[in-house]
C-alpha positions, 0 to 999 in steps of 0.5 A: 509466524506468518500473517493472516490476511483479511480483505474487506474487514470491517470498519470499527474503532480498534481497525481504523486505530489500527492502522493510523498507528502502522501507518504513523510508525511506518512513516516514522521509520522512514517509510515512503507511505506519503508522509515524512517524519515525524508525523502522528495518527492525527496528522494521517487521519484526514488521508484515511478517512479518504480511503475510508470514502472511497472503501464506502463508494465501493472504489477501494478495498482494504487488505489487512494483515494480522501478525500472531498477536491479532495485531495490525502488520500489513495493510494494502489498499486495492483501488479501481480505476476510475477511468473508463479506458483502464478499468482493468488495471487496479491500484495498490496503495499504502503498502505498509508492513510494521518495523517490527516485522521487517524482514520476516518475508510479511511484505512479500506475503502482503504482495502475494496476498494482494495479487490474489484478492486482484485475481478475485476480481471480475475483468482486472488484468493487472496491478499498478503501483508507484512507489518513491525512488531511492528507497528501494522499494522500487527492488523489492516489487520488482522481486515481487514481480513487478515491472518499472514502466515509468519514472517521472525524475524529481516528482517527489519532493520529500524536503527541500533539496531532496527531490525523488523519483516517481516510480510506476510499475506494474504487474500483468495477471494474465 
């Protein structure tokens, strides 16, 4: 069954909820989402609440995927650039699709689904993301479209002794 997508839902308990529980079990099941296993909802609430800021000060939107059960799949955060030479181009953070769905094709309907809400915005010509090497993210976006235009080696360091690549890719809307 495939997602249904919402940008810009509104904020209540049961959505931030929500996705602190698929960004906990993403991130537990080796997900490269900023944090490393094990980690709990409360440990990733003070990064929420951030992008929660930033979706109050107008500076990040939300894309939120439902699966078939009305329940949290997919979420993507869309940032705008806050510089003033790159306002063009915006972000996409915390790509997450949930375990369970793996496989069902959910992360590419989240990439096209965040492409599309890109293109609904007035002046962007691009979307940018990084995503943490030897994980193989950085093959899946590029089957999504997405061109590698940087690396920065060892940026990551995920434990000690186990340091990863940082991976900048892009994806021109024009």
């Amino acid at each position: 069954m495939p997602l249904t997508f919402t940008l810009d839902p509104s904020i209540d308990p049961a959505l931030r909820d929500g996705v602190l529980a698929l960004w906990a079990d993403v991130s537990n099941a080796g997900g490269a989402v900023g944090f490393v296993p094990p980690v709990t909802p409360d440990e990733i609430r003070p990064e929420l609440m951030r992008h929660l800021v930033a979706m109050a000060e107008d500076r990040t939107r939300l894309l939120v995927g439902h699966d078939e059960e009305g329940r949290i799949a997919a979420t993507a955060f869309l940032s705008f650039n806050q510089h003033r030479l790159m306002r063009h181009h915006l972000w996409l953070y915390t790509v997450m699709v949930h375990p369970a769905h793996q496989g069902k094709g959910y992360g590419r309907a989240l990439m096209a689904a965040a492409e599309e809400a890109a293109r609904g915005f007035d002046g962007i010509e691009a979307l940018r993301l990084t995503c943490r090497g030897g994980t193989g993210a950085d093959s899946f976006y590029a089957a999504c479209g997405y061109k590698e235009v940087g690396r920065v080696p060892g940026a990551i360091r995920v434990a000690p002794g186990d340091d990863r690549d940082d991976v900048h890719m892009m994806l021109p809307l024009r």
